[in-house]
gemmi code that builds the backbone of each chain (N, CA, C; Angstrom):
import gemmi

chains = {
    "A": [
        ("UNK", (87.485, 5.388, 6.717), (88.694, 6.097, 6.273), (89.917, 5.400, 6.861)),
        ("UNK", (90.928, 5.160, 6.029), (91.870, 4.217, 6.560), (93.373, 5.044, 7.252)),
        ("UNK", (93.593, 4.866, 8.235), (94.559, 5.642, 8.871), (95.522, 4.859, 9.232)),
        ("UNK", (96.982, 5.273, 8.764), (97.935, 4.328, 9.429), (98.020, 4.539, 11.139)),
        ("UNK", (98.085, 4.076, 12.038), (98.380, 3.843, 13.539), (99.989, 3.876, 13.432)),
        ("UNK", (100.775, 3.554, 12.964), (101.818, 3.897, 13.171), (102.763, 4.453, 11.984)),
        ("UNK", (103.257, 5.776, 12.647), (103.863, 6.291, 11.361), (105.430, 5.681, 10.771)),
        ("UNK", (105.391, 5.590, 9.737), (106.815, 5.269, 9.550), (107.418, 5.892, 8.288)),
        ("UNK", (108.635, 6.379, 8.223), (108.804, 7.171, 7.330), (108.587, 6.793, 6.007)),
        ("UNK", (108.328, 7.322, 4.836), (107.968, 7.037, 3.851), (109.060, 6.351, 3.058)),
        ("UNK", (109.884, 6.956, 3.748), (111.576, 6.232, 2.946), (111.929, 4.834, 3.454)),
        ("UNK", (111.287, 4.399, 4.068), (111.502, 3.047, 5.277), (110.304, 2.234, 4.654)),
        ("UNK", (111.175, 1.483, 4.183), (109.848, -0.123, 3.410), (108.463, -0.076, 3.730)),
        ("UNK", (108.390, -0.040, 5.301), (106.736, 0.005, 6.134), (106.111, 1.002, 5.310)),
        ("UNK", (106.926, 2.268, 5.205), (106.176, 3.791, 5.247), (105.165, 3.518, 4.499)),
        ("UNK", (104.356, 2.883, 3.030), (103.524, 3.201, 2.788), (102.651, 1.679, 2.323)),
        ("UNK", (103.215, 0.543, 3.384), (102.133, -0.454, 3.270), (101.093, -0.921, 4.217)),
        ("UNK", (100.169, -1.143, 3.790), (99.098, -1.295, 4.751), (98.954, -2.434, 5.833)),
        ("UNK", (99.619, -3.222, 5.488), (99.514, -4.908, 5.926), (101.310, -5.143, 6.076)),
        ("UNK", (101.502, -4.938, 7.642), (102.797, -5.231, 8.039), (103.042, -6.542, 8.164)),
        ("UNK", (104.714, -6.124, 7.729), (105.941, -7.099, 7.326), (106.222, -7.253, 8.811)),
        ("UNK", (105.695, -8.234, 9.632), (105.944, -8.763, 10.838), (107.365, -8.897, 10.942)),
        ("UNK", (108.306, -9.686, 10.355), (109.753, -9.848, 10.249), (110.441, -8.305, 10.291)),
        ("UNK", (110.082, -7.510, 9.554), (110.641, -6.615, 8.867), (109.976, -5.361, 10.348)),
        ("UNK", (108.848, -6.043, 10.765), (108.842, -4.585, 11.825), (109.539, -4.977, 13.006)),
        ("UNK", (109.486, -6.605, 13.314), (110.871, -7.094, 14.221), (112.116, -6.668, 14.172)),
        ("UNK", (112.341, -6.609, 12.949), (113.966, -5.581, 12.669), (114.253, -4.389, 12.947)),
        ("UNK", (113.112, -4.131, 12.423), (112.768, -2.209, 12.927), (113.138, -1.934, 14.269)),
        ("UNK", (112.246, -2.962, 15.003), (112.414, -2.421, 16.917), (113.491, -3.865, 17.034)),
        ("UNK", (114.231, -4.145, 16.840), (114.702, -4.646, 17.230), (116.078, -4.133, 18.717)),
        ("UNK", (116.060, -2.957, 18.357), (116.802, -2.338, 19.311), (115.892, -2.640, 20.925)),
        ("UNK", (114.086, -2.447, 20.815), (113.655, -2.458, 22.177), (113.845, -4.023, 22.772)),
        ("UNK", (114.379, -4.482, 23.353), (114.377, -5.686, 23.693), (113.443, -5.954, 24.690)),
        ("UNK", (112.562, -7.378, 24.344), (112.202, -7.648, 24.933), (110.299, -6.848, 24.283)),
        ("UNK", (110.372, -6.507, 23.150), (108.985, -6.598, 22.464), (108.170, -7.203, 22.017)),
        ("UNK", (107.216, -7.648, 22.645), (106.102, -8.657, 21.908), (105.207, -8.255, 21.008)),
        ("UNK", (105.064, -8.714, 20.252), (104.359, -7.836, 19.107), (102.950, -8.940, 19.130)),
        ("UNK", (101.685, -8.227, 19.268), (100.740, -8.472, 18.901), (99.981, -7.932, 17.685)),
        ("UNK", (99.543, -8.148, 16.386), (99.024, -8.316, 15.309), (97.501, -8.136, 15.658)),
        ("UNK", (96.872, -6.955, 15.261), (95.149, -6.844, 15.634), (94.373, -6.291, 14.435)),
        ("UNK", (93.673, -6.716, 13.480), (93.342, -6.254, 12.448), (91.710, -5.755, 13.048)),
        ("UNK", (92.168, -4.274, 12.691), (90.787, -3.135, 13.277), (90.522, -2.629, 11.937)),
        ("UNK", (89.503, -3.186, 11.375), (88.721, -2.304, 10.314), (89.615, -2.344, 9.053)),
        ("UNK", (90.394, -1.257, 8.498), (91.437, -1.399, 7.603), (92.323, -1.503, 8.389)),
        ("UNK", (92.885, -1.288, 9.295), (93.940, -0.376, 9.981), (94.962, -1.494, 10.985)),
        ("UNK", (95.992, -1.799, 10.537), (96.468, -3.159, 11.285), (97.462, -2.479, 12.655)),
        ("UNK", (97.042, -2.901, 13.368), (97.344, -2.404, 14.803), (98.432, -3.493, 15.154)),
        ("UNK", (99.703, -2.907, 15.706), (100.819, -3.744, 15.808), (100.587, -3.148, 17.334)),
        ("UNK", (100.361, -4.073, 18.595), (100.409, -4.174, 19.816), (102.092, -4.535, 20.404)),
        ("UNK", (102.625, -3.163, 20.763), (104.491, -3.608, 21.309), (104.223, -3.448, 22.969)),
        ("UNK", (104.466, -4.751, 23.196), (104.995, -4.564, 24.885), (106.371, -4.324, 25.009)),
        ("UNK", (106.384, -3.021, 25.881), (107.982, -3.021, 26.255), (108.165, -2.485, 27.478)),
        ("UNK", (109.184, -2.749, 27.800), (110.017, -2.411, 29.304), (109.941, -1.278, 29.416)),
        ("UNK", (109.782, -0.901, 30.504), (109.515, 0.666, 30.531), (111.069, 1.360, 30.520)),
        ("UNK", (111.753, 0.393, 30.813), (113.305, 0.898, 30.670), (113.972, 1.375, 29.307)),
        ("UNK", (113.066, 0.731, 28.616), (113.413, 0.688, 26.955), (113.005, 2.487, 26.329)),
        ("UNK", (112.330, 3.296, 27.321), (111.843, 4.412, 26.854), (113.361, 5.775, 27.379)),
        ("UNK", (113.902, 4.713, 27.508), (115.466, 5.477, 27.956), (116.536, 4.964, 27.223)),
        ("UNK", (116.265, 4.334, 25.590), (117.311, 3.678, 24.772), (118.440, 4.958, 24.697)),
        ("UNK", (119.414, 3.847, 24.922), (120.764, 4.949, 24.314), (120.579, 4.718, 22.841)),
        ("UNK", (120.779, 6.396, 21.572), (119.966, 6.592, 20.817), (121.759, 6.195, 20.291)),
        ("UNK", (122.713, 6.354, 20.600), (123.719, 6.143, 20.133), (123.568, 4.359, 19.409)),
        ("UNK", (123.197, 3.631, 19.770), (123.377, 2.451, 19.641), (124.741, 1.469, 19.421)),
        ("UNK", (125.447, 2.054, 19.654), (126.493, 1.307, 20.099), (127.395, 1.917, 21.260)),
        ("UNK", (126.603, 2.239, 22.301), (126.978, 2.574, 23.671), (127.778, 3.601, 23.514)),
        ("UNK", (126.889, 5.208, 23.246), (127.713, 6.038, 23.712), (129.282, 6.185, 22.704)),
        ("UNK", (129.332, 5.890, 21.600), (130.352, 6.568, 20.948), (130.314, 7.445, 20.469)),
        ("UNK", (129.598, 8.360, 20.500), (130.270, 9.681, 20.248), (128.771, 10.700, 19.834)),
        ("UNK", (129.576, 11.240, 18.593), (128.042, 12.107, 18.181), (127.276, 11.637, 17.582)),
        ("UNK", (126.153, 11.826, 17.289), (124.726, 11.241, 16.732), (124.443, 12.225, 15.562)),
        ("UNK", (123.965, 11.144, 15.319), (123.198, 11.569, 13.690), (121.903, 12.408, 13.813)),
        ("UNK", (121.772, 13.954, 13.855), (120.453, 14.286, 13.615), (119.252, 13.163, 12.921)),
        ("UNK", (119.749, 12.901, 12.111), (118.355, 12.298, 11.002), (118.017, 11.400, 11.812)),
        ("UNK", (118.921, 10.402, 12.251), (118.820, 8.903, 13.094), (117.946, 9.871, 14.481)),
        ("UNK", (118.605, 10.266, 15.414), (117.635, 10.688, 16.139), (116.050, 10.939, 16.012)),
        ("UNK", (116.108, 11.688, 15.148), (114.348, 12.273, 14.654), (113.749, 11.055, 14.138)),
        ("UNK", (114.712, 10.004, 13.146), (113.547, 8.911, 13.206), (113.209, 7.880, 14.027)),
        ("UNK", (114.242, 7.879, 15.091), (114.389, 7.237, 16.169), (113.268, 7.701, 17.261)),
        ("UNK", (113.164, 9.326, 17.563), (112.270, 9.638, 17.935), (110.447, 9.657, 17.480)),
        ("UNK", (110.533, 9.484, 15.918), (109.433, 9.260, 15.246), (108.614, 8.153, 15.890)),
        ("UNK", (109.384, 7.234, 16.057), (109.008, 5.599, 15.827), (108.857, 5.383, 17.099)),
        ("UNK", (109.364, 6.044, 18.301), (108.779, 5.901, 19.537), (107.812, 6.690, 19.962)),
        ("UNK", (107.431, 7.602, 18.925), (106.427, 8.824, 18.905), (104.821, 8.019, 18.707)),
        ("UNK", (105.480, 6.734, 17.670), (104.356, 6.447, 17.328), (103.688, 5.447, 18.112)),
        ("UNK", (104.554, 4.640, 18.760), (104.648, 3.121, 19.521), (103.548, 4.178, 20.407)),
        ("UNK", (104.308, 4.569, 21.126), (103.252, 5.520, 22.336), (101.991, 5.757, 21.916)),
        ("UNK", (101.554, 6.257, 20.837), (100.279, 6.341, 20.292), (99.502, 5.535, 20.306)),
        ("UNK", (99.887, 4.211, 19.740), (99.076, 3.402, 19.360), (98.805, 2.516, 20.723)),
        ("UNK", (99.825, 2.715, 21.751), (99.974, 2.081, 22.602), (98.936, 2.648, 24.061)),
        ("UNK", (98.724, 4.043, 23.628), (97.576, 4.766, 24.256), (96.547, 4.571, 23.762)),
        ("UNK", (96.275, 4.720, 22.025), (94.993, 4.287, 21.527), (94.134, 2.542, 22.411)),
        ("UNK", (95.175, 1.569, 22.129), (94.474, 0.579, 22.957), (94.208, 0.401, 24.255)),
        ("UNK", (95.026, 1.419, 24.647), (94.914, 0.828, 26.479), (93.263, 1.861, 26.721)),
        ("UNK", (93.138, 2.954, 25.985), (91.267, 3.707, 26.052), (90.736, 2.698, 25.456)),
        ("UNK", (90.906, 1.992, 24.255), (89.740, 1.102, 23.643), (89.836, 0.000, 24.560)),
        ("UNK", (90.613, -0.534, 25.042), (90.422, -1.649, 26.083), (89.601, -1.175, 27.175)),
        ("UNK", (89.967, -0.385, 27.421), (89.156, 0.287, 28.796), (87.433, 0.497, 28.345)),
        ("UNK", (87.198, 0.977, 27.291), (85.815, 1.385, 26.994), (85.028, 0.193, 27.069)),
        ("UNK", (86.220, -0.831, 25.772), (85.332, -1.993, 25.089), (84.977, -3.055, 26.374)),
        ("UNK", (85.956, -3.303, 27.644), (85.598, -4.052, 28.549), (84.384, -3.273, 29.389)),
        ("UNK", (84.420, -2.013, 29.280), (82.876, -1.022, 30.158), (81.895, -1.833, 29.347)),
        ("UNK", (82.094, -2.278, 27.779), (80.629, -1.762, 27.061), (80.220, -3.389, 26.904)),
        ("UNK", (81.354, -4.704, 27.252), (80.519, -5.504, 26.369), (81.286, -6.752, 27.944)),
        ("UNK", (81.248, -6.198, 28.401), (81.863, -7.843, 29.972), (81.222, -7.074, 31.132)),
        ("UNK", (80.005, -7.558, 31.397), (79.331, -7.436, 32.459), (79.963, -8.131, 33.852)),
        ("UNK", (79.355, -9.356, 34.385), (79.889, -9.775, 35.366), (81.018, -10.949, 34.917)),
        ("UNK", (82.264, -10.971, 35.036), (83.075, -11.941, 34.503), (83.320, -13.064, 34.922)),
        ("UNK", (82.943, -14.120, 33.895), (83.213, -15.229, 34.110), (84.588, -15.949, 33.980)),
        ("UNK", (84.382, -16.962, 33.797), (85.995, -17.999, 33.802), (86.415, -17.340, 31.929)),
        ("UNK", (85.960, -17.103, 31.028), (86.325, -16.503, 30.178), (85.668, -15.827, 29.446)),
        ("UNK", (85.912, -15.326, 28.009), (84.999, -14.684, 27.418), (84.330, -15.655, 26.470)),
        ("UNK", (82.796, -15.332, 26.637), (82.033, -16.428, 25.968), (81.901, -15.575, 24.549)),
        ("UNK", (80.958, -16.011, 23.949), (81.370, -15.605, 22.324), (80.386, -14.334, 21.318)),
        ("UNK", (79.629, -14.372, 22.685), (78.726, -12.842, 22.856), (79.739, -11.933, 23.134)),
        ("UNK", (80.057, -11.812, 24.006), (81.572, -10.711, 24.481), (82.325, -10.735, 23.712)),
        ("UNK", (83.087, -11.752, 23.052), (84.131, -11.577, 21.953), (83.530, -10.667, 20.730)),
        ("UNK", (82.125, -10.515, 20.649), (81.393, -9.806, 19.026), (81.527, -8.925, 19.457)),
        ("UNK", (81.312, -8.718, 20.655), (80.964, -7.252, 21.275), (82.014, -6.722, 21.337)),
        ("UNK", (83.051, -7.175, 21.565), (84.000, -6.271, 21.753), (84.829, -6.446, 20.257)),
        ("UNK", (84.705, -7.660, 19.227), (85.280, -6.998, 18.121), (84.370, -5.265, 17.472)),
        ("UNK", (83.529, -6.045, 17.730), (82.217, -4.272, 17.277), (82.794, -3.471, 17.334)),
        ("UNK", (82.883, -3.236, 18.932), (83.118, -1.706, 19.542), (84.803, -1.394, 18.920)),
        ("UNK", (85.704, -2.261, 19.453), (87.230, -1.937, 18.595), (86.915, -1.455, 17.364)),
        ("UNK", (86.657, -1.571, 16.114), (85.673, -1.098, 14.919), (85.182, 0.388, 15.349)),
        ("UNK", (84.575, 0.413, 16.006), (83.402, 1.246, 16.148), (84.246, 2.404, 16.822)),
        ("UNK", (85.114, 2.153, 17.775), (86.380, 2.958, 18.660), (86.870, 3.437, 17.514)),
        ("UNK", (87.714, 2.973, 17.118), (88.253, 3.266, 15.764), (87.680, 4.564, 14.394)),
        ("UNK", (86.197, 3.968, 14.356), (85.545, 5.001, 13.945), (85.372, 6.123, 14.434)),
        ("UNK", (85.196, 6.105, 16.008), (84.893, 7.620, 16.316), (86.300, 8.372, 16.310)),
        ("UNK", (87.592, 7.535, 16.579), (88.328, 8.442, 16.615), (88.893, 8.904, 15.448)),
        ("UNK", (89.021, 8.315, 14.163), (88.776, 9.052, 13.624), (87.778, 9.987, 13.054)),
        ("UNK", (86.657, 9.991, 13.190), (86.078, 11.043, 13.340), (86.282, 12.454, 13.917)),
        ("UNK", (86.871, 11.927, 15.417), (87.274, 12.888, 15.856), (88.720, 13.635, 15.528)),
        ("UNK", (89.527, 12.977, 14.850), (90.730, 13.892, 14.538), (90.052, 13.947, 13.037)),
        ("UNK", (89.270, 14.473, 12.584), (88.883, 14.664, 10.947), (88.772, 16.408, 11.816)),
        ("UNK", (87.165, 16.001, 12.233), (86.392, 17.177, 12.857), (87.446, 18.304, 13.851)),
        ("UNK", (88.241, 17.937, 14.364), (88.989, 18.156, 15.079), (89.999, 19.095, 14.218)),
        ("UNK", (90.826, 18.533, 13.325), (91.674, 18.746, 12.216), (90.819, 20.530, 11.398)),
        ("UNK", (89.504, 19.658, 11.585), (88.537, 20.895, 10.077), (88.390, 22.203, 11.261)),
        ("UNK", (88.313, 21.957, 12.824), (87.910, 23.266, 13.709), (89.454, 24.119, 13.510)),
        ("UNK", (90.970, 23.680, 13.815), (91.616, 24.506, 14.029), (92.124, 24.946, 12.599)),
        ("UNK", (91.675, 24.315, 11.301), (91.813, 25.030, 10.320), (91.129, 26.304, 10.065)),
        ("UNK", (89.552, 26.392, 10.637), (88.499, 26.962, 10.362), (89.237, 28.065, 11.201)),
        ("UNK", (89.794, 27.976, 12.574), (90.499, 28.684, 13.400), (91.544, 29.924, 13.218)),
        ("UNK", (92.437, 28.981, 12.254), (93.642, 29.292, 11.770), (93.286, 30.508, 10.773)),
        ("UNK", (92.243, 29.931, 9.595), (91.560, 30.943, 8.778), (90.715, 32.237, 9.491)),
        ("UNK", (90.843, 32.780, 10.600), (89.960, 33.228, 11.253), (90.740, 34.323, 11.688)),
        ("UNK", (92.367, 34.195, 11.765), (93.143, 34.647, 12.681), (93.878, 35.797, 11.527)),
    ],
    "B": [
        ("UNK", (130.484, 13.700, 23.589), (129.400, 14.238, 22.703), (129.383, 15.943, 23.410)),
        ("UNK", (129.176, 16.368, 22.074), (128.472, 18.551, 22.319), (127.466, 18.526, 22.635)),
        ("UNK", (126.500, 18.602, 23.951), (125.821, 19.060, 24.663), (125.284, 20.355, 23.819)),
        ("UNK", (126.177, 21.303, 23.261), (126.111, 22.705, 23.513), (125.506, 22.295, 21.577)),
        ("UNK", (126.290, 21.275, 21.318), (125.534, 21.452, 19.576), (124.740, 20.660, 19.722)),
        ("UNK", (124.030, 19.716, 20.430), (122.389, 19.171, 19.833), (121.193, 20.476, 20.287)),
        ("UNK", (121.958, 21.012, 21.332), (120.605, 21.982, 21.851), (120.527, 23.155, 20.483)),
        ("UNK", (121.802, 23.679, 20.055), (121.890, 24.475, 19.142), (121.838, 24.345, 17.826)),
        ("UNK", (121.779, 22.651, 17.840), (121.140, 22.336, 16.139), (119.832, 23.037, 15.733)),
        ("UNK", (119.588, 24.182, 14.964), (118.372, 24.659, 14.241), (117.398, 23.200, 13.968)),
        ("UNK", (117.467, 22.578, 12.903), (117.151, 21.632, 12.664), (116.181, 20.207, 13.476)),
        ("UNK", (116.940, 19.872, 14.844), (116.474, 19.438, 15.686), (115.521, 20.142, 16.568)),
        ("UNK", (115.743, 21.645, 16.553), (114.864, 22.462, 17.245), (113.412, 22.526, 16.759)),
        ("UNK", (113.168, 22.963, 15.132), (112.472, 22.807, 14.666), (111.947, 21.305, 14.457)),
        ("UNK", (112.662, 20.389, 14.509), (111.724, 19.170, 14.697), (111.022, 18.849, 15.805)),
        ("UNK", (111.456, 18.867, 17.218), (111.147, 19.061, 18.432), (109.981, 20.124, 18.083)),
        ("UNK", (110.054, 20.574, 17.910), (108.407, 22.190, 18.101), (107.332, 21.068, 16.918)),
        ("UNK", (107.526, 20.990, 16.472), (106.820, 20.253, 15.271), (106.463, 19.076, 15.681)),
        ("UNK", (107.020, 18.265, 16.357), (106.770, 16.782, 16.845), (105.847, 17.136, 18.236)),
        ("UNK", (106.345, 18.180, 18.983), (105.865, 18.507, 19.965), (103.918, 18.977, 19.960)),
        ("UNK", (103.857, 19.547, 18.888), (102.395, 20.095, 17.962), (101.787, 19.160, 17.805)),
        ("UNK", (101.854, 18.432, 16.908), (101.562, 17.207, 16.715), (101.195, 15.981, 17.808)),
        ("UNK", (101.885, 15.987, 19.114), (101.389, 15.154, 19.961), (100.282, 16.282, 20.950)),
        ("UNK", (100.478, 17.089, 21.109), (99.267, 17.823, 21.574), (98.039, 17.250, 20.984)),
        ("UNK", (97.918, 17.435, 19.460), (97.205, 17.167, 19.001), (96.340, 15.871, 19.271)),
        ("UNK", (97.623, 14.826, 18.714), (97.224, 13.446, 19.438), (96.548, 13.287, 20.545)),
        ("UNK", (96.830, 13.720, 21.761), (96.714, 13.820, 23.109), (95.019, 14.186, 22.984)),
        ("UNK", (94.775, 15.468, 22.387), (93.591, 15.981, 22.397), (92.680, 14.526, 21.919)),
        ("UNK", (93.177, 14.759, 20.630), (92.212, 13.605, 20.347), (91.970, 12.716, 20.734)),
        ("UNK", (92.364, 11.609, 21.464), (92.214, 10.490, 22.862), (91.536, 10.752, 23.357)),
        ("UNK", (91.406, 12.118, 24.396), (90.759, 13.348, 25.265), (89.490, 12.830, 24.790)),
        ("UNK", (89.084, 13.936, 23.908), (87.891, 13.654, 23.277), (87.108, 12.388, 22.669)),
        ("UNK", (87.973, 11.604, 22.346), (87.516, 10.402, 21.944), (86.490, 9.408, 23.149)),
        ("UNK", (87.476, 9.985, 24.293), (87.039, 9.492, 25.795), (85.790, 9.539, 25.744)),
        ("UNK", (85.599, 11.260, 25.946), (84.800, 12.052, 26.486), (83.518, 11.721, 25.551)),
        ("UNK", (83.652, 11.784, 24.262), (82.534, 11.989, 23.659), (81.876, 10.366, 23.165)),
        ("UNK", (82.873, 9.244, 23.337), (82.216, 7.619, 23.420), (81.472, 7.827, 24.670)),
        ("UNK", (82.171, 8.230, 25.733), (80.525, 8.407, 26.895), (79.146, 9.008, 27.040)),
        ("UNK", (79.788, 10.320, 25.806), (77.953, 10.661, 25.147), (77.388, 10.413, 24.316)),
        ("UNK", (78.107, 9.914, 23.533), (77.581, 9.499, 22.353), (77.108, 8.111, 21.665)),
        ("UNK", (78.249, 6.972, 22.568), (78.135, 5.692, 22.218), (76.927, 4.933, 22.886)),
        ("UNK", (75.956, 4.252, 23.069), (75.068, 3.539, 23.248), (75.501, 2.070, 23.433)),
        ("UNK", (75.510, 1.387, 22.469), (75.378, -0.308, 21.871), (76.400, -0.137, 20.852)),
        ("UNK", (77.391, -0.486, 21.028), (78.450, -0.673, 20.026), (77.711, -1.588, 18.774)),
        ("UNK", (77.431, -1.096, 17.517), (76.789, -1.984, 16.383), (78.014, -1.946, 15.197)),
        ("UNK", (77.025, -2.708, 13.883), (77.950, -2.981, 12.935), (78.696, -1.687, 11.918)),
        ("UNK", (78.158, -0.637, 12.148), (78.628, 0.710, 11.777), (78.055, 1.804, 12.505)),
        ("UNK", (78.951, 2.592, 12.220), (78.624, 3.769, 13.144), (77.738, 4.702, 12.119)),
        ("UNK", (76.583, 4.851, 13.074), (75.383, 5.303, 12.258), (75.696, 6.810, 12.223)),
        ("UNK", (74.495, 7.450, 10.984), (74.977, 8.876, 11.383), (74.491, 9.849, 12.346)),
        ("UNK", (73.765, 9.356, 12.913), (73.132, 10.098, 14.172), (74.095, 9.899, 15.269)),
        ("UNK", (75.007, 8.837, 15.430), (76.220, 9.045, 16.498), (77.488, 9.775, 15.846)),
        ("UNK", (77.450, 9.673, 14.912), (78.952, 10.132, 14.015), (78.385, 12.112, 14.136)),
        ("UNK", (77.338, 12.239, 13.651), (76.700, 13.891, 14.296), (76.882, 13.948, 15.592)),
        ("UNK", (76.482, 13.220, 16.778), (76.773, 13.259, 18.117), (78.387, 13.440, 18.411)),
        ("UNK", (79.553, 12.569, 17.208), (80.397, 13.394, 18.130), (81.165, 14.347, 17.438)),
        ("UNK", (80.953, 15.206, 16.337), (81.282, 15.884, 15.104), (80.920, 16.941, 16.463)),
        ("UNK", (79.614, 17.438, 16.892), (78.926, 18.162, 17.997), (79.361, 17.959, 19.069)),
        ("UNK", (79.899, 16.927, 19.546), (81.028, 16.666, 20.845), (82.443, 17.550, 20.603)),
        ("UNK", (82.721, 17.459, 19.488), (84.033, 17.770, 19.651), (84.089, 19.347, 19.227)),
        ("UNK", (83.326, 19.848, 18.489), (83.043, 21.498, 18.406), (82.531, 22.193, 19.766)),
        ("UNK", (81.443, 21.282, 20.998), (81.382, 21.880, 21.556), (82.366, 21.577, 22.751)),
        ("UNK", (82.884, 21.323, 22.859), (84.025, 20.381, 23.520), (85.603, 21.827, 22.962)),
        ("UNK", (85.439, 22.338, 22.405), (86.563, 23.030, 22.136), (85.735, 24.454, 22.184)),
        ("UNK", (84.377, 24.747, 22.196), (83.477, 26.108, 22.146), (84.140, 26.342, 23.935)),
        ("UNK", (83.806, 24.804, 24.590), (84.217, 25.219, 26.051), (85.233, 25.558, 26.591)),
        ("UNK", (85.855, 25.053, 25.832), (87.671, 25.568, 26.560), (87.788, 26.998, 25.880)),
        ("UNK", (87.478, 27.396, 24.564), (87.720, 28.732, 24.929), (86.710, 29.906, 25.733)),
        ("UNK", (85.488, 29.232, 26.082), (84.240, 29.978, 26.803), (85.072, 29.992, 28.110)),
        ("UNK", (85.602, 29.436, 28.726), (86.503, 28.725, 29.719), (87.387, 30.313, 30.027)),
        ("UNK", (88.194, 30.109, 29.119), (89.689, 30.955, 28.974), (89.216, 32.530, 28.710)),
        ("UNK", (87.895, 32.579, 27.556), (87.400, 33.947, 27.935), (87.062, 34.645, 29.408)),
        ("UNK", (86.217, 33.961, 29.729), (85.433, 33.890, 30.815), (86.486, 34.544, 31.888)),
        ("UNK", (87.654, 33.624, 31.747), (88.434, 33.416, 33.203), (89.298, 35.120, 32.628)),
        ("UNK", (89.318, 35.516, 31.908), (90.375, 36.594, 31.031), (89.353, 37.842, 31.447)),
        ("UNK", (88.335, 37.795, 31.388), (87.291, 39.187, 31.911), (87.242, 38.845, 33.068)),
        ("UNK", (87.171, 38.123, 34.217), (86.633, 37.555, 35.509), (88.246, 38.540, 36.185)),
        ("UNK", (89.533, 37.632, 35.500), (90.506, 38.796, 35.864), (90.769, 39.920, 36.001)),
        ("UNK", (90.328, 40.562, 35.104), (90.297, 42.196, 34.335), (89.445, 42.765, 35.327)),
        ("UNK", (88.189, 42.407, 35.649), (87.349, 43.071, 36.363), (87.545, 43.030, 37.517)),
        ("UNK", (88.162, 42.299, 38.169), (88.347, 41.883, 39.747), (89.790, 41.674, 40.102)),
        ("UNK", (90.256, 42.177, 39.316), (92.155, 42.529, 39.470), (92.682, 40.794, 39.215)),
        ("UNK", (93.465, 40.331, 39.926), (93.698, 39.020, 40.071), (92.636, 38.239, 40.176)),
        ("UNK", (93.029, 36.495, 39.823), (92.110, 35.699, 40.167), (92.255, 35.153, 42.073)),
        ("UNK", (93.473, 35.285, 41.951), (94.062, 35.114, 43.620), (93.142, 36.066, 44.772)),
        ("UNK", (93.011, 37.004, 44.371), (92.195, 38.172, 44.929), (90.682, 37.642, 45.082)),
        ("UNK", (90.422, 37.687, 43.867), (89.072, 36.805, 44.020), (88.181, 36.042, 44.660)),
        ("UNK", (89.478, 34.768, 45.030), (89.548, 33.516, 45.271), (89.377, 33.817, 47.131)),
        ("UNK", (90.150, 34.718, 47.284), (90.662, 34.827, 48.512), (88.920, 35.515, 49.510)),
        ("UNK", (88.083, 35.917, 48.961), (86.758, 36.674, 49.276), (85.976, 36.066, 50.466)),
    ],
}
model = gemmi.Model(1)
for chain_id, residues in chains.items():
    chain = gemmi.Chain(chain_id)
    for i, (resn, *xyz) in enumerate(residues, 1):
        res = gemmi.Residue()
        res.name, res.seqid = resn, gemmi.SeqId(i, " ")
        for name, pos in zip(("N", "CA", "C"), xyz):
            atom = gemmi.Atom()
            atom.name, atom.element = name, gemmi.Element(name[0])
            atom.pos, atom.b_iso = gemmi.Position(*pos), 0.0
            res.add_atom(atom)
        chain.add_residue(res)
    model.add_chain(chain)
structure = gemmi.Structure()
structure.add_model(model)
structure.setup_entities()
């Protein structure tokens, strides 16, 4: 089942393509300075890896320093898009954590090419359970909701 | 800038409660994702078979049976024994 990892509004070019416009998501964050964007193709699901400054999670939302009042809309999608960075940015740092438990035993000078399968697998396979788990997850507090 | 109008924007309020829902959610699901790749996952293979995909469908129902067995539990344990502080204190 193919899930976007990062949301973007539907009105915003990204919002409903599957295979990101690298240039075009550079523009997007271009406000976080100092983002490296790593490119990770998991299953369908293209995983855009952003390193950023942890300082950057305190952007002035004004963007041009504090002049004045802000735009509801700009805010909320401003907040969207760092809503999502965080997500995806938690999703890998658990799949990193699992996939190095499940497939790098004692480490050598690098990863030999057994470990690299293994851990494309499991990324795949990570991927699968979690969505699984927000399906199943999704179907309990409906079942819930109907209950109440 | 009005301090007194972003807090009192309707609009932003309701997005905030709504965005706020939604990352709970998220959050949970990570949670569990954790929890239930440690019972469920084995040998990472080329698909996820359905005897693990049942393992965590059953992870995550009973995984939420517990938190409210949890919250019952602790809700009569109160009732009957006045406080939990009281309790605690024995």
């Amino acid at each position: 089942m193919a899930q976007k990892e990062l949301h973007f509004p539907s009105s915003h070019p990204i919002g409903n393509s599957r295979v990101p416009d690298i240039q075009l998501l550079k523009d997007t964050f271009a406000q976080f300075h100092g983002a490296v964007f790593v490119c990770t193709h998991v299953g369908e699901i293209f995983i855009v890896h952003f390193g950023l400054r942890m300082d950057n999670f305190t952007t002035d939302y004004s963007g041009a320093g504090g002049s004045g009042k802000m735009d509801t809309g700009t805010i909320m999608e401003q907040v969207k898009v760092q809503i999502a960075v965080a997500n995806a940015q938690e999703l890998l740092q658990r799949m990193t954590d699992k996939c190095f438990k499940k497939c790098v035993g004692k480490p050598g000078s690098s990863l030999d090419n057994s470990e690299q399968k293994c851990i494309a697998m499991c990324m795949d396979r990570y991927m699968d359970a979690w969505n699984t788990v927000s399906r199943t997850y999704n179907s309990r507090l409906q079942r819930e909701r109907a209950r109440l | 800038m009005d301090s007194q109008g972003v807090t009192a924007d309707p609009q932003l309020q309701q997005f905030i409660e709504v965005e706020s829902q939604k990352q709970r959610f998220q959050q949970l699901v990570h949670q569990m994702t954790e929890v239930c790749w440690e019972k469920c996952m084995d040998k990472p293979g080329p698909k996820l078979d359905g005897r693990t995909e049942t393992c965590f469908v059953n992870c995550v129902e009973r995984f939420i049976d517990t938190s409210q067995f949890i919250l019952n539990r602790l809700e009569q344990t109160q009732r009957s024994k006045g406080s939990l502080s009281e309790s605690m204190s024995d």
